[in-house]
C-alpha positions as CSV (number, residue, x, y, z in Angstrom):
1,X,0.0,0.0,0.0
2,X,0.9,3.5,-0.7
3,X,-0.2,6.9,0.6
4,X,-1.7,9.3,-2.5
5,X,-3.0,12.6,-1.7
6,X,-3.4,11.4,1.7
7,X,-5.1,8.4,1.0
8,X,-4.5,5.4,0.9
9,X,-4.1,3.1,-2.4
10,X,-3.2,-0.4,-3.8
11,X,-0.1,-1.4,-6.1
12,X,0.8,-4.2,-7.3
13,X,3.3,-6.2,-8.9
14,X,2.6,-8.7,-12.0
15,X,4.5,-10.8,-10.7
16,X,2.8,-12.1,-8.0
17,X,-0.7,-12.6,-9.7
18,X,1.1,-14.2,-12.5
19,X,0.5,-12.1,-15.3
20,X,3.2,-10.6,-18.0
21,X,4.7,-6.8,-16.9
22,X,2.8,-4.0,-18.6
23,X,-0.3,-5.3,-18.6
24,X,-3.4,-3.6,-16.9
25,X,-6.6,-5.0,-15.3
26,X,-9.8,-4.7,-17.2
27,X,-13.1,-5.1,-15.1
28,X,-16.2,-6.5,-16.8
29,X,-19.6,-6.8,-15.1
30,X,-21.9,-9.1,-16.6
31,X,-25.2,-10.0,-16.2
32,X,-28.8,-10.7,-17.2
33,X,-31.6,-8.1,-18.6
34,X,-33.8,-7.1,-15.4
35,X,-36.4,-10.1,-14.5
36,X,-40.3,-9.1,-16.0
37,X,-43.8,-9.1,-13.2
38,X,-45.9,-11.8,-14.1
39,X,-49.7,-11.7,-13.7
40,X,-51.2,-14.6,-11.7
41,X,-51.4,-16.3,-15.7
42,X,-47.9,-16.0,-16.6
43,X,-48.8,-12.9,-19.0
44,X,-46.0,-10.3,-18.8
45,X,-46.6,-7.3,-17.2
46,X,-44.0,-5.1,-16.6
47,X,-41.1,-5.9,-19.1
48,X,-38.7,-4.1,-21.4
49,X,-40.7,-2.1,-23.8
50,X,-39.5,0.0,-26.5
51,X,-39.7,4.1,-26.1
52,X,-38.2,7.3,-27.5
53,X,-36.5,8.9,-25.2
54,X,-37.0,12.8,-26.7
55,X,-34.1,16.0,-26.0
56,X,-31.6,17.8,-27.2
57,X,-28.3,16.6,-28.7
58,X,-26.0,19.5,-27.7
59,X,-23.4,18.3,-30.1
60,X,-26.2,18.8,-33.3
61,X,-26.8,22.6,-33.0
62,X,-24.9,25.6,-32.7
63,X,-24.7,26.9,-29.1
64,X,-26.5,30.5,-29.8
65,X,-29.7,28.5,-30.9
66,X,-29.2,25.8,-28.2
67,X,-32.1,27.2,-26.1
68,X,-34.2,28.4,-28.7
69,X,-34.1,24.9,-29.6
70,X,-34.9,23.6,-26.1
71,X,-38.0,26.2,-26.0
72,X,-39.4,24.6,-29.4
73,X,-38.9,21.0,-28.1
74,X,-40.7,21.9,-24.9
75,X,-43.7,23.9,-26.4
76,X,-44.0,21.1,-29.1
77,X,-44.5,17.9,-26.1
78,X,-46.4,21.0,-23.8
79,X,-44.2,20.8,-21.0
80,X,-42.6,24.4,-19.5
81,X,-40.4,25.8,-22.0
82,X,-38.2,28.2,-19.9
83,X,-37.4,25.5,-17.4
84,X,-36.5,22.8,-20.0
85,X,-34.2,25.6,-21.8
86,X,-32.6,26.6,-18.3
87,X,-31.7,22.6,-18.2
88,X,-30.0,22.5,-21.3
89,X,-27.8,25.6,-21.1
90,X,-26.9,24.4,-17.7
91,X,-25.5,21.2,-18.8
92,X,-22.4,20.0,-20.6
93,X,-21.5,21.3,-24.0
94,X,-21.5,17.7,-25.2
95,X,-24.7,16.6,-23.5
96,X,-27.6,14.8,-24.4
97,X,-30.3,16.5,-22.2
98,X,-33.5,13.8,-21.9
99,X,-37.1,16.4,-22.0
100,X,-39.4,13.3,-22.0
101,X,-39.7,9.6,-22.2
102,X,-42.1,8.1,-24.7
103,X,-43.4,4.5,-25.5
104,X,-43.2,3.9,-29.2
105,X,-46.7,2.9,-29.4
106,X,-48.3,6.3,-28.2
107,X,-49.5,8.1,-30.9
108,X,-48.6,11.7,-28.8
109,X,-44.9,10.2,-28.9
110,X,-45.3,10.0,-32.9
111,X,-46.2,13.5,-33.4
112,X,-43.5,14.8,-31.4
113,X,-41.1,12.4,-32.8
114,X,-42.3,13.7,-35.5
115,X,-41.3,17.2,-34.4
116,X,-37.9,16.6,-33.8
117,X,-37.1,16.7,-37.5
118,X,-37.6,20.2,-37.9
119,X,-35.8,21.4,-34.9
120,X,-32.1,21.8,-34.6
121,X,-30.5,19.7,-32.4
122,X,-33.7,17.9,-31.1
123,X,-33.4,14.2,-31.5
124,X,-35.6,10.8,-30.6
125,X,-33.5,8.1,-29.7
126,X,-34.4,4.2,-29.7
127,X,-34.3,2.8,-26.5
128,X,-35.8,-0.2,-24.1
129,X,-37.3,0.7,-20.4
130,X,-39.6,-1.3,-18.1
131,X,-42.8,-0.7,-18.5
132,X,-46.5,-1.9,-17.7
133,X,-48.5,-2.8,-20.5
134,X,-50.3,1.1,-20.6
135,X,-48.9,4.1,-18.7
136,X,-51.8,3.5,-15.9
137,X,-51.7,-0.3,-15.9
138,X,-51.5,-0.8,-12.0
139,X,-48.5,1.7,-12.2
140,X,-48.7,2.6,-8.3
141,X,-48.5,-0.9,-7.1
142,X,-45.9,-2.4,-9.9
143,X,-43.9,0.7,-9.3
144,X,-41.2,2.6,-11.8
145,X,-37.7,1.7,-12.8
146,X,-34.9,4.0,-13.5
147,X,-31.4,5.4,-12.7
148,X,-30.8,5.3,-9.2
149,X,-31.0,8.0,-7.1
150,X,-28.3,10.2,-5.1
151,X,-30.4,9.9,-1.9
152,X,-30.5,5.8,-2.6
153,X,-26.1,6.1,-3.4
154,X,-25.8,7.8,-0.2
155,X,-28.0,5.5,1.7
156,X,-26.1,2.2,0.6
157,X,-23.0,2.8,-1.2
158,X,-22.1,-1.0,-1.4
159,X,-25.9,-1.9,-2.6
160,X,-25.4,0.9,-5.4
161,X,-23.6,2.8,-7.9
162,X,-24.3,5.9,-10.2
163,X,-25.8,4.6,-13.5
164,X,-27.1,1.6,-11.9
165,X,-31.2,1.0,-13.1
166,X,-32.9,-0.4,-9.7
167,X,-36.5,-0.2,-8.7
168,X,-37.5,3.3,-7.6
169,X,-41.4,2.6,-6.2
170,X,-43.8,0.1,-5.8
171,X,-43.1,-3.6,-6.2
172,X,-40.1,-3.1,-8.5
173,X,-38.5,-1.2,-5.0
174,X,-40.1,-4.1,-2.9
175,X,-38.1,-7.1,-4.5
176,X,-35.2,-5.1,-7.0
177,X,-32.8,-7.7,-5.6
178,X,-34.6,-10.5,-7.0
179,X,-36.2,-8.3,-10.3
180,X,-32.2,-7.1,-11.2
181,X,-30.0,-9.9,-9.4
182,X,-26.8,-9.6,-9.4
183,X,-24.3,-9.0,-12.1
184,X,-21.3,-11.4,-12.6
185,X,-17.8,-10.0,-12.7
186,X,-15.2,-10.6,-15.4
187,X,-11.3,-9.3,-14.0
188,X,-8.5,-9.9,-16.7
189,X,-5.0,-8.6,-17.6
190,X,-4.9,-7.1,-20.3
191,X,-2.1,-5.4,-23.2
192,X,-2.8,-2.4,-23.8
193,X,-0.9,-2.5,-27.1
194,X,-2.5,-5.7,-28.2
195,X,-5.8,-6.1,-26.8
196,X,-5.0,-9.4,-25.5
197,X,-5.7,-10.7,-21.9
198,X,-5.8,-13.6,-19.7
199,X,-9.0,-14.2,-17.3
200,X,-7.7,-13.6,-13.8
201,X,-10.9,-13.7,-12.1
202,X,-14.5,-15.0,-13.1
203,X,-17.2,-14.5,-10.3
204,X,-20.5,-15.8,-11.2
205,X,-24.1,-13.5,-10.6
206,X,-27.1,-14.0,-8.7
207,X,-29.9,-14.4,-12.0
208,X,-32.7,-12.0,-11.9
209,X,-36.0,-14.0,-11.3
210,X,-39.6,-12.6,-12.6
211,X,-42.2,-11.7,-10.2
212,X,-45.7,-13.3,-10.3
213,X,-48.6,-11.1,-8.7
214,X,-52.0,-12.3,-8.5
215,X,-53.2,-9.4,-10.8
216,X,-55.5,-10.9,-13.7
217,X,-54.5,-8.7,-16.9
218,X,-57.7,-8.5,-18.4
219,X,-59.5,-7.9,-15.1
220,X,-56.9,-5.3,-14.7
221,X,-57.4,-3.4,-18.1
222,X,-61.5,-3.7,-17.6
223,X,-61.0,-1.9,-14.4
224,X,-58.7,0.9,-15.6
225,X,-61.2,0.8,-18.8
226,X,-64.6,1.5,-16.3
227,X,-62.6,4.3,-14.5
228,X,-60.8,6.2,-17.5
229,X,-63.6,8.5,-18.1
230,X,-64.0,9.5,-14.1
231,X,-62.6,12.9,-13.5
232,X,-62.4,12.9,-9.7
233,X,-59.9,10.6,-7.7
234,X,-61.7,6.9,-8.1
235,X,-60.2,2.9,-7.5
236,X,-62.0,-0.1,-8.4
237,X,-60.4,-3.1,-6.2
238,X,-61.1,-6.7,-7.2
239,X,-60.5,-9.7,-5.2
240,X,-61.1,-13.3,-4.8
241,X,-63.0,-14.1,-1.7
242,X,-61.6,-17.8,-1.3
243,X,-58.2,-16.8,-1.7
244,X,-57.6,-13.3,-0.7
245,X,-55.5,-12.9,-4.3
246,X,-56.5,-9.3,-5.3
247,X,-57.3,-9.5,-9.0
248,X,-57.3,-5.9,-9.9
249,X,-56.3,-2.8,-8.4
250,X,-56.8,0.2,-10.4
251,X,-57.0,4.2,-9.8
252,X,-58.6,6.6,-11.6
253,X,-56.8,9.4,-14.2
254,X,-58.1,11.9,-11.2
255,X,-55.9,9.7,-8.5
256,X,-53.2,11.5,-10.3
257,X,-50.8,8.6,-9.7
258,X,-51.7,8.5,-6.0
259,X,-52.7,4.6,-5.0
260,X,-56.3,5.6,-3.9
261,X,-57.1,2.0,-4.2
262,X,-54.7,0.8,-1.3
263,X,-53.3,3.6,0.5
264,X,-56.4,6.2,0.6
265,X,-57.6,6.8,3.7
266,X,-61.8,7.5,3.7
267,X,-65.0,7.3,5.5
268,X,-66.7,4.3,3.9
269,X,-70.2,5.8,4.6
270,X,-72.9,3.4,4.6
271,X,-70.8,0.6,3.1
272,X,-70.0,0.0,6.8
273,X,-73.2,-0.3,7.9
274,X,-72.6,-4.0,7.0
275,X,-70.3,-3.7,10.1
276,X,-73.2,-2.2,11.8
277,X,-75.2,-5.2,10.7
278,X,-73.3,-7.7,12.1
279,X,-73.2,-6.2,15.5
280,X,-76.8,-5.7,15.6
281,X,-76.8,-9.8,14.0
282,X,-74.4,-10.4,17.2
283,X,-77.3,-8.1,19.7
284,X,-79.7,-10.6,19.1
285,X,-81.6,-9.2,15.7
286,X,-82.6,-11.2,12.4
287,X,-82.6,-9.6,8.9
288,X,-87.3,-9.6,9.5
289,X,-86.4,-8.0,13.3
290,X,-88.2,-4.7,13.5
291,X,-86.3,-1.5,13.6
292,X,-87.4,2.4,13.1
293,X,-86.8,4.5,10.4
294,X,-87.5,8.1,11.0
295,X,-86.8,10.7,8.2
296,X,-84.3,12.7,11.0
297,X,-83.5,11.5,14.0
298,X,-81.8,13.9,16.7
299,X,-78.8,12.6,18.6
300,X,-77.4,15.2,21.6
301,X,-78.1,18.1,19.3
302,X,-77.2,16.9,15.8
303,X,-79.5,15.8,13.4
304,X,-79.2,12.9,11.2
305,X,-81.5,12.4,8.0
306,X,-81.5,9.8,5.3
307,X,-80.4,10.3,1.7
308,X,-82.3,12.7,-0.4
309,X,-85.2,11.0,-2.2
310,X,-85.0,8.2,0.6
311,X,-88.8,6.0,-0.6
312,X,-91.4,7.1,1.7
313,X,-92.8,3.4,1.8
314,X,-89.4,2.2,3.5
315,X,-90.1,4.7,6.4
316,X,-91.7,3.9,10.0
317,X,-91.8,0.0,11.2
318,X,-89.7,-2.6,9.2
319,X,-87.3,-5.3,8.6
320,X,-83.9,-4.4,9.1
321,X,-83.3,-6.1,5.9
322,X,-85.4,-3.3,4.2
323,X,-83.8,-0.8,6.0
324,X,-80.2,-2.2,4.6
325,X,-81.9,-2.3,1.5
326,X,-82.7,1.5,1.3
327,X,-79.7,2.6,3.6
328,X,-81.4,3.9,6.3
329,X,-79.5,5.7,8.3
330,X,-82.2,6.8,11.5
331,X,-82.6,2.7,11.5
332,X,-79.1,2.5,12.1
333,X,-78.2,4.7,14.9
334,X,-81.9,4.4,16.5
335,X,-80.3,1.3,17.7
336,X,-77.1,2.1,18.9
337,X,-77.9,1.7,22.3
338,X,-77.4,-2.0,21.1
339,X,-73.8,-1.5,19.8
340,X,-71.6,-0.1,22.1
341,X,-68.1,1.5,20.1
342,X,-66.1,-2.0,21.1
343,X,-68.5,-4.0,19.5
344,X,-69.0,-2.2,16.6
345,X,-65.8,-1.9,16.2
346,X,-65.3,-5.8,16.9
347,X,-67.8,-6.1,14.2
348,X,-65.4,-4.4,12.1
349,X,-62.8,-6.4,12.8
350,X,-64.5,-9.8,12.3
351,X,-64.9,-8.4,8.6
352,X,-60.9,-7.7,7.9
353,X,-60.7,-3.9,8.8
354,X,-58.1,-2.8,10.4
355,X,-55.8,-6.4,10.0
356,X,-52.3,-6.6,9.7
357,X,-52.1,-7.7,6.1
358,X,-47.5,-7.3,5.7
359,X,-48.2,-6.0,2.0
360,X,-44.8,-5.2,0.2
361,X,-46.6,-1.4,-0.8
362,X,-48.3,1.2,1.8
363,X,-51.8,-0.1,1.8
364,X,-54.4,0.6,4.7
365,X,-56.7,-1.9,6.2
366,X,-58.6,0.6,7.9
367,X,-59.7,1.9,11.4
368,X,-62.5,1.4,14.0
369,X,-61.7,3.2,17.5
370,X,-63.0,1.4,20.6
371,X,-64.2,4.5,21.8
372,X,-65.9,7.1,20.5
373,X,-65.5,10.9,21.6
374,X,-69.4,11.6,22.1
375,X,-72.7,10.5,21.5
376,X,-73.0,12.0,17.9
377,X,-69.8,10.6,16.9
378,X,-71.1,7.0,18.3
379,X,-74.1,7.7,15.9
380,X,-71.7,8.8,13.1
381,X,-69.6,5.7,13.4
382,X,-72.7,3.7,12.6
383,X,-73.4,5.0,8.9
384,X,-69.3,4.7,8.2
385,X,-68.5,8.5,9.3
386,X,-67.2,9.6,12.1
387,X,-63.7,8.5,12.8
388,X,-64.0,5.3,10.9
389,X,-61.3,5.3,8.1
390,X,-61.0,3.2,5.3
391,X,-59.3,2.5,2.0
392,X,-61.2,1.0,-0.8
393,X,-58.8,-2.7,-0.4
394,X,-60.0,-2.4,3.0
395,X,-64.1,-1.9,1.6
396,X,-63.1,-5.0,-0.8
397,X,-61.9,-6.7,2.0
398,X,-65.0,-6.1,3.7
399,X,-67.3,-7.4,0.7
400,X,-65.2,-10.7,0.2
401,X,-64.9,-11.7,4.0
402,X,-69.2,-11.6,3.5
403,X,-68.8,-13.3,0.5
404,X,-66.1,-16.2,2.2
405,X,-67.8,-16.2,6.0
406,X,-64.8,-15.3,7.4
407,X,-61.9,-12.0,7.6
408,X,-60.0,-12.1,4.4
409,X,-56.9,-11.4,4.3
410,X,-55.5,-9.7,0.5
411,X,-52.5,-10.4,-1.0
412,X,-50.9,-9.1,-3.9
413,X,-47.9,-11.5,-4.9
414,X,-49.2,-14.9,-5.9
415,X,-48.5,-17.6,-2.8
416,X,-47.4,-14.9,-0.5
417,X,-48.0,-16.1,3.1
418,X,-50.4,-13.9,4.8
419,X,-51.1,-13.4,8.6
420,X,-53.9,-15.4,10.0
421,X,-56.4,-13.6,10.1
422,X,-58.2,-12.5,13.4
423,X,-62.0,-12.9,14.4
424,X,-64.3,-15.1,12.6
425,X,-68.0,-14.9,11.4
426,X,-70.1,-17.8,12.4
427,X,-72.5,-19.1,9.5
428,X,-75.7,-17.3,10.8
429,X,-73.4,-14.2,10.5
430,X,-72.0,-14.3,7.4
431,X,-75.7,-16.1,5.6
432,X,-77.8,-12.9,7.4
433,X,-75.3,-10.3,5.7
434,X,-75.8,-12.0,2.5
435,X,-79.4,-11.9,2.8
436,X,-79.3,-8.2,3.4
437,X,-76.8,-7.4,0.7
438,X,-78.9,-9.3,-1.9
439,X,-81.8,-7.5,-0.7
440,X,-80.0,-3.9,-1.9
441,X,-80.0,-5.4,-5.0
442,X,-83.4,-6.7,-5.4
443,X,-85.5,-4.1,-3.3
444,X,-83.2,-1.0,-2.8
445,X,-80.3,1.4,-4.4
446,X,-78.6,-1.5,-6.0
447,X,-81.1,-2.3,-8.3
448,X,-79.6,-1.4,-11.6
449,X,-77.1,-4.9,-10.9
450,X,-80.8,-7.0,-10.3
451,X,-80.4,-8.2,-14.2
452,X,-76.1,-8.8,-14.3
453,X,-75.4,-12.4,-16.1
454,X,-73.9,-15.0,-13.9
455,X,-74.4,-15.8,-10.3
456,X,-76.7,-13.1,-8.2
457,X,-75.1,-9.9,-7.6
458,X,-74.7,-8.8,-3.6
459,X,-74.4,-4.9,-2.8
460,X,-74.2,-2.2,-0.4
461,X,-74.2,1.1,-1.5
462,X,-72.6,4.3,0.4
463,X,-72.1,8.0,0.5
464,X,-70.2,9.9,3.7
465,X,-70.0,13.7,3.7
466,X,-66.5,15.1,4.2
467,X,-65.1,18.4,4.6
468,X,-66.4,22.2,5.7
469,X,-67.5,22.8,2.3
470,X,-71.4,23.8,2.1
471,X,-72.8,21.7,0.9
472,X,-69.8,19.1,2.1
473,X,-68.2,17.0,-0.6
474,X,-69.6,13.8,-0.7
475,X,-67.7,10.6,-1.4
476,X,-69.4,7.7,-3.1
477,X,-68.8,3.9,-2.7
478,X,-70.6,0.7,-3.7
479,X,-69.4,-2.8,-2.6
480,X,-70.5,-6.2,-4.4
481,X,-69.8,-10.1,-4.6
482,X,-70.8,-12.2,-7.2
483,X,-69.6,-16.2,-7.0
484,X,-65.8,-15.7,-6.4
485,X,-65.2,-12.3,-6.8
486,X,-65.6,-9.2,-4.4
487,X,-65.2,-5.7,-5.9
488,X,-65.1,-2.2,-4.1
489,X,-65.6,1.3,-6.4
490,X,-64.7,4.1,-5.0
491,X,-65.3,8.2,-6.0
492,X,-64.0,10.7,-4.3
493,X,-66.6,13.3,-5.6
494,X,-69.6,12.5,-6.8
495,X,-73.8,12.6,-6.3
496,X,-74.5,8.6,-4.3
497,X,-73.6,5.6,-4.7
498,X,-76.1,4.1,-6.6
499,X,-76.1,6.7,-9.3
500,X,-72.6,8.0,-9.5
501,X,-70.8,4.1,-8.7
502,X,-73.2,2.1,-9.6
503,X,-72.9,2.4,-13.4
504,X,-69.3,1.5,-12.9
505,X,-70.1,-1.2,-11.2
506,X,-73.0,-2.6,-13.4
507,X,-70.6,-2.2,-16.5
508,X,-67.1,-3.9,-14.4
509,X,-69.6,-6.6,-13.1
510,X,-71.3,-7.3,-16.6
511,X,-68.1,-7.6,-19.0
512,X,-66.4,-9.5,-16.0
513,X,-69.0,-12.2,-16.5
514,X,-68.6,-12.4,-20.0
């Protein structure tokens, strides 16, 4: 060892590694393309696709038209002009600076590969990157893939180097090490003069191995199809009751990239008032038990009314079954004297909310609190407001452990081990909820699913007012099952559930049984 610049470095002599004077090492990694995610089929999901990757080629124009040139590009793919042009003038007179990524299939990419021709300096070069079938396609959960980070260099210099592509969100973060193995490395001696070299070290790589999810592909695309037109943030989660394998999980264009399908955090509205159901099951009540449903009902100074156009016919004396049907909310919390916070929120429990579920992406099960702060927000916590919390997994969840007679647990990588999960329904439970959820679709706000091919459609519909706004926003939800397959939808802005969810439910439910 030697001391340069006061550090320390290695010499060597050829000698002792056996090797002819005057010849240098040469350092070759090798190693296997990045391993694809799998849906639960087999079918390729994410995988190397071709793009254009679109910029400017600082070595093609003059320097005094460099940013004009920049400006063009920008205004041309409608990103910010100045900011791209500030970009290229800051970096190296030999650069290529990168404005956007395009796959070669999108017909925007065309047109501004298109563009490039007429602009000095602006080129579109050929290139591979990993990619979901569609730009949306499940892109929260399977995550991106890029050049790795400073922050991620800092964090593990061992684990990375600068230029290395590694998983940056989502599943492709979760399991890079098994998605990019680990690449081989090639050490020889080499002459400089000559080219020639003898193999001094060959160390063998870990192989990258694919992913399989339990995603379905076309399940996945239907969803993302029923949501494209919805402008405010929306999910549609799919799962399979017997197994827990979540099927699709897909966000809305007005998510804006945000996973509102497994990470949002909302009241569920009357969509938990089969948690409410189950309690009052639990108290003692049948779906034909009596209960009282007033058009406002006053609880310690707040007053509580049913939806707007709520059928007259469904008011006074009836079957709790008919007042799930038309969501009555008065029914609801006129009975609350029968379900104390802990066992509504036991209730929850006993239908998967709030379980530990060890996904490998942020998700959330949900929350019930024991406890509630006062009398109105006891009441509250029976129609899914209050400070009941829930994602629209966790309303899936909800819908399939109805469907299965027992908490579900969802998983999202196919034969992941899940937790056990905790509580149970006993078969009077879980056959009284179904007879209530079938009755939304046969005699209440779920009607419009009464004539869906295949098996018979269960429901629940839901609305829960959030905010200070007057009037407050309103989200919407509508859960279902039909045979094997449990479905949540979920808008973040829109007029109720049956009208505003429940075409996007008749029209997932319909093509999924075709």
């Amino acid at each position: 060892m030697q001391v340069v610049e006061d550090e320390w470095a290695a010499t060597w002599d050829p000698a002792l590694v056996g090797v002819p004077d005057g010849r240098v090492f040469a350092v070759e990694e090798t190693g296997q393309p990045r391993a694809e995610i799998l849906d639960r089929d087999g079918e390729e999901l994410a995988t190397a696709r071709p793009v254009w990757h679109v910029g400017i080629d600082k070595t093609r124009v003059e320097a005094q038209e460099v940013e004009e040139s920049a400006r063009r590009l920008a205004e041309a793919a409608g990103t910010d002009p100045e900011g791209y042009a500030a970009s290229v003038a800051a970096a190296g007179p030999e650069a290529f600076v990168r404005l956007i990524t395009y796959r070669q299939s999108d017909e925007e990419g065309e047109r501004l590969v298109a563009a490039t021709e007429e602009i000095p300096g602006a080129v579109a070069l050929d290139a591979t990157q990993v990619l979901g079938p569609t730009r949306t396609f499940a892109q929260p959960l399977l995550g991106t893939v890029g050049e790795v980070t400073a922050e991620l260099v800092d964090s593990d210099p061992e684990r990375y180097a600068i230029g290395d592509v590694v998983g940056l969100s989502g599943l492709q973060a979760a399991f890079d090490d098994q998605l990019r193995g680990e690449p081989g490395l090639v050490v020889s001696a080499v002459d400089p003069d000559t080219g020639e070299g003898s193999e001094l070290l060959d160390r063998e790589g870990v192989e990258p191995e694919p992913l399989q999810v339990t995603l379905d592909l076309d399940l996945q695309e239907l969803a993302e199809d029923v949501l494209a037109d919805v402008g405010p943030a929306s999910a549609l989660v799919a799962l399979q009751p017997s197994t827990g394998d979540v099927l699709a999980l897909a966000n809305g264009p007005g998510s804006e990239g945000i996973s509102t399908a497994l990470a949002g955090q909302y009241p569920p509205g009357s969509t938990f008032k089969l948690a409410s159901a189950l309690a009052l099951l639990r108290a003692g009540l049948t779906p034909e038990s009596t209960v009282r449903c007033e058009p406002t009902l006053t609880v310690d100074g707040y007053e509580f009314t049913n939806v707007p156009g709520y059928p007259e016919s469904a008011l006074g004396d009836i079957p709790l079954v008919t007042a799930m049907a038309n969501s009555c909310n008065t029914a609801l919390i006129g009975e609350r004297d029968r379900i104390p916070m802990e066992e509504l929120a036991r209730a929850a429990r006993d239908l998967g909310v709030g379980a530990v579920w060890e996904m490998p992406v942020t998700a959330f099960s949900g929350s019930v609190p024991d406890e509630a702060g006062s009398q109105t927000e006891h009441a509250a916590s029976l129609i899914g407001q209050g400070s009941v919390l829930a994602s629209p997994a966790a309303m899936a969840v909800v819908a399939a452990s109805v469907a299965e007679g027992g908490p579900v647990v969802p998983r999202v990588v196919a034969g992941q081990e899940v937790p056990e999960p905790e509580g149970s329904l006993s078969t009077e439970e879980a056959e009284g909820l179904r007879t209530m959820m079938r009755a939304v679709v046969t005699d209440g706000s779920a009607s419009m699913l009464a004539d869906n091919p295949g098996e018979p459609v269960l429901a629940k519909t839901g609305t829960a007012e959030s905010g200070t706004q007057d009037p407050p926003q309103t989200h919407v939800w509508m859960v279902a099952v039909q045979g094997d397959l449990a479905v949540a939808i979920f808008v973040e802005e829109g007029e109720f559930g049956s009208t505003t969810v429940g075409p996007l439910m008749d029209a997932f439910l319909t093509e999924a049984a075709g």
